[in-house]
N, CA, C and O atoms as a CHARMM CRD file, in Angstrom:
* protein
*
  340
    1    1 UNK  N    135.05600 208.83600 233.79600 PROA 1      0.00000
    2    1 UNK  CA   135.29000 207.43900 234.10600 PROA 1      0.00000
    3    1 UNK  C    134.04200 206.76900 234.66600 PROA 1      0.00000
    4    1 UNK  O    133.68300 205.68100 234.21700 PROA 1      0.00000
    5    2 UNK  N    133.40500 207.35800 235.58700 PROA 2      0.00000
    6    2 UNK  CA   132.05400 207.06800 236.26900 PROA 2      0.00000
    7    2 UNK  C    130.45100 207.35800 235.50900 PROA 2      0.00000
    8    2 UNK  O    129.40500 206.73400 235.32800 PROA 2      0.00000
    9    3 UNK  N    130.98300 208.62100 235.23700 PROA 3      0.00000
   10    3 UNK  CA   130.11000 208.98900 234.21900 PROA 3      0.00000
   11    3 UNK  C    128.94400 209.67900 234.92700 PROA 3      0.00000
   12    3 UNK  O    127.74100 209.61200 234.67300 PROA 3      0.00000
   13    4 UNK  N    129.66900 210.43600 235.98500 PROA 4      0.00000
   14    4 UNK  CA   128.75200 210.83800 237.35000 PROA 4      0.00000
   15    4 UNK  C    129.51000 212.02400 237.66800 PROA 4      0.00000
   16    4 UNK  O    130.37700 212.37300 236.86700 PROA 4      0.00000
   17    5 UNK  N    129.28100 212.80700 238.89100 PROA 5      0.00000
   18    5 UNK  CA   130.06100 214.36000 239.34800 PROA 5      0.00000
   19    5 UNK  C    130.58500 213.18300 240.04300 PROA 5      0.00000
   20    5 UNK  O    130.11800 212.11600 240.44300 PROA 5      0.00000
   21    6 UNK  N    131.91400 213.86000 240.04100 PROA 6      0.00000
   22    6 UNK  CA   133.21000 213.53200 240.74100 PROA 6      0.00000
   23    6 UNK  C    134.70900 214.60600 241.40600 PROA 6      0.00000
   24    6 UNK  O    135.06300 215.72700 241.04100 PROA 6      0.00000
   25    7 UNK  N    135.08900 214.01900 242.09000 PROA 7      0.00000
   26    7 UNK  CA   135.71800 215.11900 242.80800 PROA 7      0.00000
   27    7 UNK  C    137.09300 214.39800 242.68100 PROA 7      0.00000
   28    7 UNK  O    137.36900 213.21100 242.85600 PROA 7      0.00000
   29    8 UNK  N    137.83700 215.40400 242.34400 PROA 8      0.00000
   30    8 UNK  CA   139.86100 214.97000 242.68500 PROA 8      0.00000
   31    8 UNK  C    140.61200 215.82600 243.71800 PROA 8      0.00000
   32    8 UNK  O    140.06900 216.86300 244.10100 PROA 8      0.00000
   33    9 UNK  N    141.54400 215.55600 244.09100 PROA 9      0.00000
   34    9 UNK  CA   142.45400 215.94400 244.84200 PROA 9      0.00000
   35    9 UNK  C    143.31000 214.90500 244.03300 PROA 9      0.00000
   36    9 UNK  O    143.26000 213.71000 243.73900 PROA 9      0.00000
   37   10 UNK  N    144.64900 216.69800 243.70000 PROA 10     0.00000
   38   10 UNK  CA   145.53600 216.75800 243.04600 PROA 10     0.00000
   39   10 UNK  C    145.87700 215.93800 242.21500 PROA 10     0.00000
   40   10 UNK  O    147.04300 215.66100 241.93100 PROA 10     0.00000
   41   11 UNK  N    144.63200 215.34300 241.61600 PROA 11     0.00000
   42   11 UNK  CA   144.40000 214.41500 240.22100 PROA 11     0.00000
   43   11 UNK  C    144.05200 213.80600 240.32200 PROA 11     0.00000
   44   11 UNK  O    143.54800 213.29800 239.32000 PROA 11     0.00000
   45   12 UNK  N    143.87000 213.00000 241.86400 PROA 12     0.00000
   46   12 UNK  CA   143.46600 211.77400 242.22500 PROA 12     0.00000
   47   12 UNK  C    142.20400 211.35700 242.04200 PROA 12     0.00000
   48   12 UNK  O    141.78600 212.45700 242.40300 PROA 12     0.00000
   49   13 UNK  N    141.35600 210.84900 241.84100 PROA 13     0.00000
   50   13 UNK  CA   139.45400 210.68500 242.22500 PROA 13     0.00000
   51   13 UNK  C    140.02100 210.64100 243.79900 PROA 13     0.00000
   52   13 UNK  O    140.82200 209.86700 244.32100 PROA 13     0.00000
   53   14 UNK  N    139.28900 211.77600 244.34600 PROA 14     0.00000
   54   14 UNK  CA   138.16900 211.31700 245.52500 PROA 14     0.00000
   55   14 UNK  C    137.08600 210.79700 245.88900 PROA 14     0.00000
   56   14 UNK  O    137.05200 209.63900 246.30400 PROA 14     0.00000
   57   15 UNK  N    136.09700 211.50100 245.80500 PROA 15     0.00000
   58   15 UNK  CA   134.92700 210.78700 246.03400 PROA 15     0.00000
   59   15 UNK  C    133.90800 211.10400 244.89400 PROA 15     0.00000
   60   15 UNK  O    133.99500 212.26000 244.48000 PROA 15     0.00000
   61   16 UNK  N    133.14900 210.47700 244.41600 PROA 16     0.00000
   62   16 UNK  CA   132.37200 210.51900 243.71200 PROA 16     0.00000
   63   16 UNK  C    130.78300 210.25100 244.02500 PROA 16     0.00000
   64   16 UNK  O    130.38300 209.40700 244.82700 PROA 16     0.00000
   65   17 UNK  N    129.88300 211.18900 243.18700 PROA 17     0.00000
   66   17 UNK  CA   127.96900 211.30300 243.49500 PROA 17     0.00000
   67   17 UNK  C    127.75500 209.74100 242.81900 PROA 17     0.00000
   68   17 UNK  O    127.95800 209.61700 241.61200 PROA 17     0.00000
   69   18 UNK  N    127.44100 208.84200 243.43500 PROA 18     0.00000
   70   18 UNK  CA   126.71600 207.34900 242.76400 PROA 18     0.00000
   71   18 UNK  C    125.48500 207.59500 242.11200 PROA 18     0.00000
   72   18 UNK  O    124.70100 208.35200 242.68400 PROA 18     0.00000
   73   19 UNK  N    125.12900 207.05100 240.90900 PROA 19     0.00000
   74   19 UNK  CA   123.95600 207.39200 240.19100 PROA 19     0.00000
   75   19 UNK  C    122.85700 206.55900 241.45500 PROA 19     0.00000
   76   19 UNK  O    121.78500 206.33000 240.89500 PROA 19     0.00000
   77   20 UNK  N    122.83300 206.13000 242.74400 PROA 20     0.00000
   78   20 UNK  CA   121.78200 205.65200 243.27200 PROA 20     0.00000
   79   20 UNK  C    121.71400 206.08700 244.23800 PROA 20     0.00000
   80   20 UNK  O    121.32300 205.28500 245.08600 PROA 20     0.00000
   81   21 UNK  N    122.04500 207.67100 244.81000 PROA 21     0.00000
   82   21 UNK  CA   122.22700 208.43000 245.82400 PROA 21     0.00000
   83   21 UNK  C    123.16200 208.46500 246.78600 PROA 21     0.00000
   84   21 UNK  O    123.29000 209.35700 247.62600 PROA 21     0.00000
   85   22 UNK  N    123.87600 207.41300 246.65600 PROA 22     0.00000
   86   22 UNK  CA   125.05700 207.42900 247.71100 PROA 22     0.00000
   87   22 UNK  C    126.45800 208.06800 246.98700 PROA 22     0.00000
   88   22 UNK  O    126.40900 208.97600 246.15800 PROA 22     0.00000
   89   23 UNK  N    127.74600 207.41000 247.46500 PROA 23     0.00000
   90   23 UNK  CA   128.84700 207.82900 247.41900 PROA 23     0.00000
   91   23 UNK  C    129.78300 207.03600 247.25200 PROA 23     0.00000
   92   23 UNK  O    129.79600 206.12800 248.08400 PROA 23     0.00000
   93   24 UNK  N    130.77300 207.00800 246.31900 PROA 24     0.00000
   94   24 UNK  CA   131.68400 206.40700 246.39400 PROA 24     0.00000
   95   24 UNK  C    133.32600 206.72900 246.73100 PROA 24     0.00000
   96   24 UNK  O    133.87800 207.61600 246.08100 PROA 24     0.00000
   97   25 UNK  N    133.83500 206.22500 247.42800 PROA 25     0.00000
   98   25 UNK  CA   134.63800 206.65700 248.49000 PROA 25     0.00000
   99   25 UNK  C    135.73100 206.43300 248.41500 PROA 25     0.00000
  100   25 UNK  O    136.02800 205.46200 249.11100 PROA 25     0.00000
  101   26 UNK  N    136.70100 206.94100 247.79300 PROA 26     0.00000
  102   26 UNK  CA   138.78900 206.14800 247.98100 PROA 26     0.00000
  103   26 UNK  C    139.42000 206.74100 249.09300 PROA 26     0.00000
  104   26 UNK  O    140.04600 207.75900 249.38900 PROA 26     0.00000
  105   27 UNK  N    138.92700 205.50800 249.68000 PROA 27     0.00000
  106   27 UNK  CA   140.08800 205.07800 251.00500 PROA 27     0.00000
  107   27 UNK  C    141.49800 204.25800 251.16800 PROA 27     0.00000
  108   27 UNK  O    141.91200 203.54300 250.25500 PROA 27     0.00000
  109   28 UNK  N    142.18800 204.41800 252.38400 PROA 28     0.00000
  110   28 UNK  CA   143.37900 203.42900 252.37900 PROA 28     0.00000
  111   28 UNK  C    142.78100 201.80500 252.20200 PROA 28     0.00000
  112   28 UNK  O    141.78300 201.28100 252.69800 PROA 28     0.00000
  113   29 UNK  N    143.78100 201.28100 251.32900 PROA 29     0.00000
  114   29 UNK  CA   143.32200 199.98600 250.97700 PROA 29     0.00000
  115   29 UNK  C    142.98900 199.06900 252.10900 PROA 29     0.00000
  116   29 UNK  O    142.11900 198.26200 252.43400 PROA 29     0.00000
  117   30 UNK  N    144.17200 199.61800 252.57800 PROA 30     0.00000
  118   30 UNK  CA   144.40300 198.84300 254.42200 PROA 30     0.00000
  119   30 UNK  C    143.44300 198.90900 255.23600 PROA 30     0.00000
  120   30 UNK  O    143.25100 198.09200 256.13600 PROA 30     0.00000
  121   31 UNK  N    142.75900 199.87500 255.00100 PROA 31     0.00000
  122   31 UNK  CA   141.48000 200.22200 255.90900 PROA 31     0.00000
  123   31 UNK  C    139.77200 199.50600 256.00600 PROA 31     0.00000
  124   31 UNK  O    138.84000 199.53500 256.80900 PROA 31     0.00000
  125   32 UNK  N    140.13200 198.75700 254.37900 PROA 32     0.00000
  126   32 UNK  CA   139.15800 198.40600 253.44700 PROA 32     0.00000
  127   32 UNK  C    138.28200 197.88600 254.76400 PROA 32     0.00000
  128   32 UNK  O    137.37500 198.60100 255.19000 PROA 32     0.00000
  129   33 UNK  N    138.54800 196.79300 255.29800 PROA 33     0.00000
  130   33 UNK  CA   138.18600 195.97300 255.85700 PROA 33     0.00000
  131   33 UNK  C    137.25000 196.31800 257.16600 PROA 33     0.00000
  132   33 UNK  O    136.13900 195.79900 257.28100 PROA 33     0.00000
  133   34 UNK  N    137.76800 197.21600 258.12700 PROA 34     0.00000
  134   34 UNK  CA   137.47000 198.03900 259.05900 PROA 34     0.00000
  135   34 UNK  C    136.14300 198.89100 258.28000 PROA 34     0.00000
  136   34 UNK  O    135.18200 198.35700 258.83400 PROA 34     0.00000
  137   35 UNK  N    135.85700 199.40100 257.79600 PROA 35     0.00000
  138   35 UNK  CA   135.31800 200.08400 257.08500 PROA 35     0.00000
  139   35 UNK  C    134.04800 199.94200 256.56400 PROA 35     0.00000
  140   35 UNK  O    133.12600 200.75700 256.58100 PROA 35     0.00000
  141   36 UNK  N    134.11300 198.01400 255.76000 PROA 36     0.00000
  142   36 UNK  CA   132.96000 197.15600 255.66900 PROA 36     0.00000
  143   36 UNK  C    132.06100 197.08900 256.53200 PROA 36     0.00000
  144   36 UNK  O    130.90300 197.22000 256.13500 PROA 36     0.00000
  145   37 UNK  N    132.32200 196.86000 258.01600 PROA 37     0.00000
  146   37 UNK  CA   132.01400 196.95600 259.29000 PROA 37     0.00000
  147   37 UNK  C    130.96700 197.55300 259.75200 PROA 37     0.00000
  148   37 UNK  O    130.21200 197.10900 260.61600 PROA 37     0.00000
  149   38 UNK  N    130.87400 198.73000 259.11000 PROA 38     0.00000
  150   38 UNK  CA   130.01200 199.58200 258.88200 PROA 38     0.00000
  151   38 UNK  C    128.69700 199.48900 258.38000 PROA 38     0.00000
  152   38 UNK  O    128.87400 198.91100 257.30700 PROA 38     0.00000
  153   39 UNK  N    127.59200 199.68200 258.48300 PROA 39     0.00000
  154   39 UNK  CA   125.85500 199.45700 258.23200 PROA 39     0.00000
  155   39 UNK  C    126.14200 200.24400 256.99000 PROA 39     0.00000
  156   39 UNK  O    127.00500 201.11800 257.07300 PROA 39     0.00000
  157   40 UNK  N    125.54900 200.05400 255.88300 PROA 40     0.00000
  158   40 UNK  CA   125.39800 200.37700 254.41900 PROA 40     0.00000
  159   40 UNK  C    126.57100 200.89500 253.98800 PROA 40     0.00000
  160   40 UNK  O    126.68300 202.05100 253.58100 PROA 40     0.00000
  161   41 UNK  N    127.51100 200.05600 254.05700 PROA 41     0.00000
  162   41 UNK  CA   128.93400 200.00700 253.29100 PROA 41     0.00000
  163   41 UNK  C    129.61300 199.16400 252.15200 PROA 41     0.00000
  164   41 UNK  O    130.08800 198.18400 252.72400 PROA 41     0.00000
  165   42 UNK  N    129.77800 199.11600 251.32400 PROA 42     0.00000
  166   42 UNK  CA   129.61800 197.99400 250.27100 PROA 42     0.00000
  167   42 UNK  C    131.26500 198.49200 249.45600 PROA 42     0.00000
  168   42 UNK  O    131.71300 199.61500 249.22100 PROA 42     0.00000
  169   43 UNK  N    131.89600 196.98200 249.16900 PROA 43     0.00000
  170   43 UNK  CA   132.86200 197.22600 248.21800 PROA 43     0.00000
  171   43 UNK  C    132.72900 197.30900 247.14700 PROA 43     0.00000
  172   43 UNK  O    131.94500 196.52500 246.61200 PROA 43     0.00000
  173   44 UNK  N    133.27400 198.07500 246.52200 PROA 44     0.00000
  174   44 UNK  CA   133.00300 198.60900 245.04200 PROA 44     0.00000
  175   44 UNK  C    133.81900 197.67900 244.20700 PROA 44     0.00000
  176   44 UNK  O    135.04700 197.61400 244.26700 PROA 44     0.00000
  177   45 UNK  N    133.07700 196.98200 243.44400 PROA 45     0.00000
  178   45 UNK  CA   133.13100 195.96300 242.36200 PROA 45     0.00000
  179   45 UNK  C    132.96600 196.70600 240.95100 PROA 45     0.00000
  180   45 UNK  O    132.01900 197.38900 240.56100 PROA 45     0.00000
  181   46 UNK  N    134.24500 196.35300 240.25400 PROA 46     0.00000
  182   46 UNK  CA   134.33100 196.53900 238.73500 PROA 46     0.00000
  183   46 UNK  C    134.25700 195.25700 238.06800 PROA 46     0.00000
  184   46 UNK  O    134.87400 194.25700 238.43300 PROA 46     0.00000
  185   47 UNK  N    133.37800 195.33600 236.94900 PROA 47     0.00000
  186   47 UNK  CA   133.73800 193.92200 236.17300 PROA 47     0.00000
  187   47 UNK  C    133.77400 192.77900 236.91200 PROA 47     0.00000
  188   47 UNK  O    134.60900 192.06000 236.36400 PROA 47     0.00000
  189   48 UNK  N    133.32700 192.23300 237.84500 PROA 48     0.00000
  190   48 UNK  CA   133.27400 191.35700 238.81900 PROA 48     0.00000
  191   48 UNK  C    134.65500 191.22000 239.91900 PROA 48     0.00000
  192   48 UNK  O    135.23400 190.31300 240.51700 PROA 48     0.00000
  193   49 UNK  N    134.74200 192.30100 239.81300 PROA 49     0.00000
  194   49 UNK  CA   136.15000 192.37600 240.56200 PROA 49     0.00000
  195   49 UNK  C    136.58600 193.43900 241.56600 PROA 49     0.00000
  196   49 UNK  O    136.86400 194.60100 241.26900 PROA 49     0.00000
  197   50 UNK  N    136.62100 192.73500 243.19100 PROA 50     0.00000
  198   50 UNK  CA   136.25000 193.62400 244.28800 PROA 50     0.00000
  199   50 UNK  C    137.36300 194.54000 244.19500 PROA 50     0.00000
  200   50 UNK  O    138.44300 193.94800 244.19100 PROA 50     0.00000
  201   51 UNK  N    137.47600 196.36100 244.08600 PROA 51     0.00000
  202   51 UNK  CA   138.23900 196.80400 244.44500 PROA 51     0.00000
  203   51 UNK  C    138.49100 197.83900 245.66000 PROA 51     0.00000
  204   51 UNK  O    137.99900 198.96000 245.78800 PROA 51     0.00000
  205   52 UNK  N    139.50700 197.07800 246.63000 PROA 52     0.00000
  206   52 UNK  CA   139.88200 197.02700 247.84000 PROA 52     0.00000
  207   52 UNK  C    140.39500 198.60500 247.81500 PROA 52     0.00000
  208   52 UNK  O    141.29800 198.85800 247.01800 PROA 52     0.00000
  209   53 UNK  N    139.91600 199.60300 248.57900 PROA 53     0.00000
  210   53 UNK  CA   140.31100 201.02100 248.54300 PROA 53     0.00000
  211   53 UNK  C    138.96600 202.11900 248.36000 PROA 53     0.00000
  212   53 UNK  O    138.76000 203.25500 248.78600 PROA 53     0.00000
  213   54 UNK  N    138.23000 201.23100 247.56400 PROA 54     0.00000
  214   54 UNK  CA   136.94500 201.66400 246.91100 PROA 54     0.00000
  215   54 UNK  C    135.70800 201.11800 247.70700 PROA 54     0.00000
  216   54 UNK  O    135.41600 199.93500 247.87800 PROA 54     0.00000
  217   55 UNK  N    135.03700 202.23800 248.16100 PROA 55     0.00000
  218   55 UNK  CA   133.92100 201.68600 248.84100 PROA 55     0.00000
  219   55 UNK  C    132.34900 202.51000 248.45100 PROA 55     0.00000
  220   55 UNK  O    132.13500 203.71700 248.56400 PROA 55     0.00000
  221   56 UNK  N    131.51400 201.59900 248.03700 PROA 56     0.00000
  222   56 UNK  CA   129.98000 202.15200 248.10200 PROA 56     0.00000
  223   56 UNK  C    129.39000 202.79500 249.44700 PROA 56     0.00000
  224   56 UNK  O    129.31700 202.09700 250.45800 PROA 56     0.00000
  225   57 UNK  N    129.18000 203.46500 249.44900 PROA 57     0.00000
  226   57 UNK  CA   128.47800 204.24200 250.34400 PROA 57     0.00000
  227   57 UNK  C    126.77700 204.45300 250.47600 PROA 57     0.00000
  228   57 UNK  O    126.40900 205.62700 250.49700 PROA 57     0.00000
  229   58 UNK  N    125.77900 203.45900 250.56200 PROA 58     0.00000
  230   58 UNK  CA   124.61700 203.73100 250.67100 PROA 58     0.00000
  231   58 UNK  C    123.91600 205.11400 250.96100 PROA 58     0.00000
  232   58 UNK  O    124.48200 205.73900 251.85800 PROA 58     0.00000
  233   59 UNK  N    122.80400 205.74600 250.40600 PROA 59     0.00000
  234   59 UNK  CA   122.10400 206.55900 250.71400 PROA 59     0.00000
  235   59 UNK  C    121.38800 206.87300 252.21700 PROA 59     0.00000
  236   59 UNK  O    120.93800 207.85200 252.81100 PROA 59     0.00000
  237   60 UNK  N    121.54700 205.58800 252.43000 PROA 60     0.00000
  238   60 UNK  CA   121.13600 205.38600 253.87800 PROA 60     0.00000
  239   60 UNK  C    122.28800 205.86600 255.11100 PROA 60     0.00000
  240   60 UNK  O    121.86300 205.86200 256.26700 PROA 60     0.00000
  241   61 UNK  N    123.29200 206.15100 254.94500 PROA 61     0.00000
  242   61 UNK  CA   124.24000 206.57800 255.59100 PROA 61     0.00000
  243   61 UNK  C    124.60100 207.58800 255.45300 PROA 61     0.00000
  244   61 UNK  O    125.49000 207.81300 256.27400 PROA 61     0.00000
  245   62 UNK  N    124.35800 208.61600 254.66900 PROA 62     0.00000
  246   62 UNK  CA   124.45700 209.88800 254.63900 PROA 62     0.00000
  247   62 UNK  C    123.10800 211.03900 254.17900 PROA 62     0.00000
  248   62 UNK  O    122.90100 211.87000 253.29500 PROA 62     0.00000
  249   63 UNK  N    122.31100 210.41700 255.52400 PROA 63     0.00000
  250   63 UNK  CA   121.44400 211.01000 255.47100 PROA 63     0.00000
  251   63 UNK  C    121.71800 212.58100 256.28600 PROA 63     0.00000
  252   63 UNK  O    120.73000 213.27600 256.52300 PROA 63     0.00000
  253   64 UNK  N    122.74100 212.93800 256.57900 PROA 64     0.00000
  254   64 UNK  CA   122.78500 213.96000 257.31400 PROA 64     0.00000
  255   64 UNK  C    124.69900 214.85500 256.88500 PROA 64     0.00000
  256   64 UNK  O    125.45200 214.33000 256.06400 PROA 64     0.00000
  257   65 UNK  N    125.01500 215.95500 257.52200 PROA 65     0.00000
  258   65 UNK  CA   126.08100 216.86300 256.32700 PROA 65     0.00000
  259   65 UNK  C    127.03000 215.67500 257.12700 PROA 65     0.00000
  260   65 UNK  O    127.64000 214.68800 256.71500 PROA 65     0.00000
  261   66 UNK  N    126.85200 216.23100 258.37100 PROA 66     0.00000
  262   66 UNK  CA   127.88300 215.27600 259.33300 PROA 66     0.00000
  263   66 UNK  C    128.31100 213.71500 258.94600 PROA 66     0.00000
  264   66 UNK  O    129.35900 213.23700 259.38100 PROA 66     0.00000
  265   67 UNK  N    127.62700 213.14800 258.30000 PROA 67     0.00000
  266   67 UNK  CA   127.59100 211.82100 257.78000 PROA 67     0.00000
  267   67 UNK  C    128.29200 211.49800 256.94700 PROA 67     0.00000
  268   67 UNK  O    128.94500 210.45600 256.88800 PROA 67     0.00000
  269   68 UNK  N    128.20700 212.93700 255.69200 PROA 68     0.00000
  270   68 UNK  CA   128.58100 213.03000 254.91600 PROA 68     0.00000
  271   68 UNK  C    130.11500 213.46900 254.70300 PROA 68     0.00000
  272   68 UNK  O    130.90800 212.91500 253.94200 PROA 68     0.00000
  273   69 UNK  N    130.33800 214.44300 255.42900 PROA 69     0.00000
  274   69 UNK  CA   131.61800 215.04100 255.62900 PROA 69     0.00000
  275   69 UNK  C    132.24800 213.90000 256.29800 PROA 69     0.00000
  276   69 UNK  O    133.34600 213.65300 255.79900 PROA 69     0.00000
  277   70 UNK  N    131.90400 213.08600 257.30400 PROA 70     0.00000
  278   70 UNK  CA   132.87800 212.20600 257.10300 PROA 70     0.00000
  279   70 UNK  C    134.09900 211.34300 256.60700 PROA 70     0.00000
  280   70 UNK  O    135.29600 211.11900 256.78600 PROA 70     0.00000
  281   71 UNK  N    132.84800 210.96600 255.76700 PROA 71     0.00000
  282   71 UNK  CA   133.73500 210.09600 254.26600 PROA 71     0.00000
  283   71 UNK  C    134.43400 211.16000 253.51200 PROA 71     0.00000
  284   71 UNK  O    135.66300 211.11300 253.55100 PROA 71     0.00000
  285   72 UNK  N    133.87300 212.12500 252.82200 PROA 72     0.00000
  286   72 UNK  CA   134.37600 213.09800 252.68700 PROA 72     0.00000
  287   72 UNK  C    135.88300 213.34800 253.33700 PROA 72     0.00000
  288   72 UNK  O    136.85300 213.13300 252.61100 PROA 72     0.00000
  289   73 UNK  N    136.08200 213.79200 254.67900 PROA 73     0.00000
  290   73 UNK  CA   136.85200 213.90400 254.97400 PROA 73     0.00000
  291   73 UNK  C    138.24700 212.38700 255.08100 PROA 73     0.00000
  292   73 UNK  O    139.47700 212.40100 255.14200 PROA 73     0.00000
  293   74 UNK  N    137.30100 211.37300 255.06000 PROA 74     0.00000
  294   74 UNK  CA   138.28100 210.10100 255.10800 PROA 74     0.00000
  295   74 UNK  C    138.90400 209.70400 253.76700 PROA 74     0.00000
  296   74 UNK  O    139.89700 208.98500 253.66000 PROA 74     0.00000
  297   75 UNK  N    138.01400 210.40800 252.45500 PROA 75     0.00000
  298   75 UNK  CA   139.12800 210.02700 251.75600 PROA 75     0.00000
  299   75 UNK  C    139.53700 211.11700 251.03100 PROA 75     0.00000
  300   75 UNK  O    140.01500 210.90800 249.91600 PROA 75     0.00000
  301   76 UNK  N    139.43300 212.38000 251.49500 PROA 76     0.00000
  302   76 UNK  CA   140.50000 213.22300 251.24700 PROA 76     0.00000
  303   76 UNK  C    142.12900 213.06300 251.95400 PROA 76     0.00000
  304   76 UNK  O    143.28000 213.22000 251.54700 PROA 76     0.00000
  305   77 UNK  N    141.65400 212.77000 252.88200 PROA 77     0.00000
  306   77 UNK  CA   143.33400 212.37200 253.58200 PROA 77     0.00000
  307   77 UNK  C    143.65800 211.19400 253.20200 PROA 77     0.00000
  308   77 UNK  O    144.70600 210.96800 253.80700 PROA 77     0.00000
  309   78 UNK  N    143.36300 210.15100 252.46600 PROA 78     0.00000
  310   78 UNK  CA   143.94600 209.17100 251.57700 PROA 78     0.00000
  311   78 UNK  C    144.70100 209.57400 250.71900 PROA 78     0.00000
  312   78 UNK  O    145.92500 209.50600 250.84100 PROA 78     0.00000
  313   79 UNK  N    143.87900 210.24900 249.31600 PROA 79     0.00000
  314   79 UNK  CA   144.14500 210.83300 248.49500 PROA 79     0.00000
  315   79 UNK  C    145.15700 211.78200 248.81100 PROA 79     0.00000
  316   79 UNK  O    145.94700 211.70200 247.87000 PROA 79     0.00000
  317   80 UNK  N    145.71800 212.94000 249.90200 PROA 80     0.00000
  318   80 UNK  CA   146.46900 213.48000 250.06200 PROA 80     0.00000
  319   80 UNK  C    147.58300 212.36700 249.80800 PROA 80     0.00000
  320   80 UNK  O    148.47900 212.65400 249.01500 PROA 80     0.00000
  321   81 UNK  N    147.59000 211.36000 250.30600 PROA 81     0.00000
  322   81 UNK  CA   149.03000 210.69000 250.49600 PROA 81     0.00000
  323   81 UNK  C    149.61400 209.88400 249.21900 PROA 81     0.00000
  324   81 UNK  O    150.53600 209.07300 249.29600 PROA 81     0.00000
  325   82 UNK  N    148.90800 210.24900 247.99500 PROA 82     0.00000
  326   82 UNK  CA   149.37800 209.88600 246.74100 PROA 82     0.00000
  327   82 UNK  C    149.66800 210.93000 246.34900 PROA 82     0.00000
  328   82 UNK  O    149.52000 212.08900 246.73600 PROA 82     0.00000
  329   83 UNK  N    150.29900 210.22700 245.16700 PROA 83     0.00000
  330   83 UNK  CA   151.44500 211.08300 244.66900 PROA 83     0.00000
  331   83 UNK  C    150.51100 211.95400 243.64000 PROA 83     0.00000
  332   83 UNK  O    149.46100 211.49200 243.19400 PROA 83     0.00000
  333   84 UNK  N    151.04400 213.38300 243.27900 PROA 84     0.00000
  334   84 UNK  CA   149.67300 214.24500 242.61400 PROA 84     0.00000
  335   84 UNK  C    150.32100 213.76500 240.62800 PROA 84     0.00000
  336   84 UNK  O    151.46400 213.65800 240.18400 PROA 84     0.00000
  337   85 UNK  N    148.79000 213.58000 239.86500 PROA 85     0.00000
  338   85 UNK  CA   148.99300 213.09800 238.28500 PROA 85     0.00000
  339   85 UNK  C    148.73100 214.37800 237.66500 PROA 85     0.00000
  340   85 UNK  O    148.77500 214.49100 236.44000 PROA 85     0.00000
């Protein structure tokens, strides 16, 4: 779909390698907002069209594992709470 390494839980996309070093991230939609908040955080836009759940993750923010495992860990427990395809 991305056309990049990508990761699922139980069918879902999790997170995915961005072809520009960062990460892209499925989180609670609800969360979207809180989240932005954040220094090199960006909503992930399809086709000109912001989608709320989906977040860019700059290179600049996971410069370290801890950084990384974060997100990592934030949207694996999203993804847990859908239903498995």
């Amino acid at each position: 779909m991305f056309g990049g390494l990508a990761f699922m839980v139980r069918g879902n996309l999790c997170v995915a390698a961005s072809h520009t070093g960062g990460l892209l991230a499925r989180v609670d939609p609800g969360d979207t907002d809180a989240y932005l908040a954040a220094p090199h955080v960006s909503l992930m836009e399809m086709r000109g069209r912001p989608m709320h759940g989906w977040l860019m993750i700059a290179p600049e923010a996971l410069k370290t594992k801890p950084q990384l495992a974060a997100w990592v860990k934030r949207s694996v427990a999203f993804v847990k709470t859908l239903p498995p395809k």
